[in-house]
C-alpha positions in Angstrom: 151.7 150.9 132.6 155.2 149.3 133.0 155.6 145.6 134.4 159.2 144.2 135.3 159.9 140.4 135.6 163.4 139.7 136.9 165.5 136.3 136.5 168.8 135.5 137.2 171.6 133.0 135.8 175.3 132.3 135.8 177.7 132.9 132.7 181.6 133.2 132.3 183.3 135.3 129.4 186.1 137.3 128.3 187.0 140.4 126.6 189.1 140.5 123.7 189.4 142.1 120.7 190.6 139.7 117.5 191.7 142.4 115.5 194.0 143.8 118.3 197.3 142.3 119.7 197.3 140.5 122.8 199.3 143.2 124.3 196.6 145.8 123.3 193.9 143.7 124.8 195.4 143.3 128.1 195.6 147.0 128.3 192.4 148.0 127.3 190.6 145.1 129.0 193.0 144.2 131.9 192.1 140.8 133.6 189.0 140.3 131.9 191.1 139.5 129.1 192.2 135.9 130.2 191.1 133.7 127.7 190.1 131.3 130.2 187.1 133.9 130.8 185.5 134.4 134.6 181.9 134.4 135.6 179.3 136.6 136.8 176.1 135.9 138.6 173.9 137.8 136.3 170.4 139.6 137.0 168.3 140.8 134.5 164.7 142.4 134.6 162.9 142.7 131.3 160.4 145.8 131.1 157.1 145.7 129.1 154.5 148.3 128.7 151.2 148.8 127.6 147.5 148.9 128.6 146.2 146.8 131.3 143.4 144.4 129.8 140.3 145.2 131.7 139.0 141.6 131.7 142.1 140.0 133.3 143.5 143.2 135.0 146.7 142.0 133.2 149.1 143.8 131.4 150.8 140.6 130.4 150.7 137.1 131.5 153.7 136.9 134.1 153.9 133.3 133.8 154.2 133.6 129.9 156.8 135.9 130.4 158.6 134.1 132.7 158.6 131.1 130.2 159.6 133.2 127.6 162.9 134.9 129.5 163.6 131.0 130.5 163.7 129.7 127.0 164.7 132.5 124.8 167.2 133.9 127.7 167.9 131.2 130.5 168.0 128.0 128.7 170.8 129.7 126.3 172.9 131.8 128.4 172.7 130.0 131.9 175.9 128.2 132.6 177.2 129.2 129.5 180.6 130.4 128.2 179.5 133.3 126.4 182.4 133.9 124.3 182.4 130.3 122.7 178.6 129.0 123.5 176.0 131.2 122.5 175.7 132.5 119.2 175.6 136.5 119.3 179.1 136.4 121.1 181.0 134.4 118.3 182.2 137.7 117.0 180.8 140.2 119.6 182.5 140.5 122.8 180.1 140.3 125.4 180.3 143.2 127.2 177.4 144.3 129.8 176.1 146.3 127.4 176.6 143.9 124.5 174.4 141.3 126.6 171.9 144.3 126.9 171.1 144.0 123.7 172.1 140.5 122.4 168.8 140.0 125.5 166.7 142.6 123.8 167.0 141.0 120.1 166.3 137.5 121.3 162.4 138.9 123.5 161.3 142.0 121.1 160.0 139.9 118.1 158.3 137.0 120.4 156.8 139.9 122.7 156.0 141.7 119.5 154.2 138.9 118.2 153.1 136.9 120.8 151.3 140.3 123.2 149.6 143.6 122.8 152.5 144.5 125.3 156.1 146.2 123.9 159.4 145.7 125.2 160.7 148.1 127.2 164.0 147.9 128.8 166.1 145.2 128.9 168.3 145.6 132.1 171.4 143.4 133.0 173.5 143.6 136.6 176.9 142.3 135.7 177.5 143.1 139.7 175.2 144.4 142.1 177.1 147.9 141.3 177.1 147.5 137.1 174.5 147.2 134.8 173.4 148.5 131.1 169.9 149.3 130.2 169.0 149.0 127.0 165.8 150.5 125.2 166.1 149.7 121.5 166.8 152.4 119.2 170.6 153.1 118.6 172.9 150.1 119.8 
């Protein structure tokens, strides 16, 4: 059985590699390189399997999922400059699929622990046209 929960928040960022000239990053990353970064109205949906507990007909609580996407998810990244606010972008540029996973590493260890439920996909809409899924596994 699969189970999505979605939530949504607002970020800014930018792309740019340190190691690369400023020159090279405006090529390879166009106007997403501005320093000054630019926002996105973010969606994600977090996807958790298992068996569905015959008692409560649950495969998870939703409401303890929801709390969990709002703290370890929402409370860091909403309203955030990614680039210079949250920790996983200090040297990581934060990328669709970058957030993908930076998302997945902050739920899999408190659903791990916390549920007989596994994490799934991690899913985040940069635009109603973009998104990365991730799955674990190879980043």
């Amino acid at each position: 059985m699969l189970i999505t929960r979605r939530a949504t928040f607002s970020a800014s960022h930018y792309y740019w590699n340190p190691d690369w000239s400023p020159e090279q990053n405006l090529a390879v990353f166009g106007k997403c390189a501005n320093r000054a970064g630019h926002g996105h109205n973010y969606t994600l949906e977090v996807t958790v399997s298992g068996s569905v507990d015959p008692v409560t007909g649950f495969l998870v609580d939703l409401k303890w999922l929801k709390d969990l996407i709002e703290h370890e998810v929402l409370d860091v990244y909403d309203h955030r400059h990614l680039n210079l606010e949250v920790p996983e972008f200090a040297h990581t540029i934060p990328t669709t699929e970058n957030i993908s996973i930076a998302i997945w590493n902050r739920l899999v260890p408190a659903i791990a622990s916390a549920s007989t439920a596994r994490l799934t996909t991690v899913r985040i809409y940069e635009t109603p046209e973009i998104f990365a899924e991730f799955s674990g596994g190879q980043a």
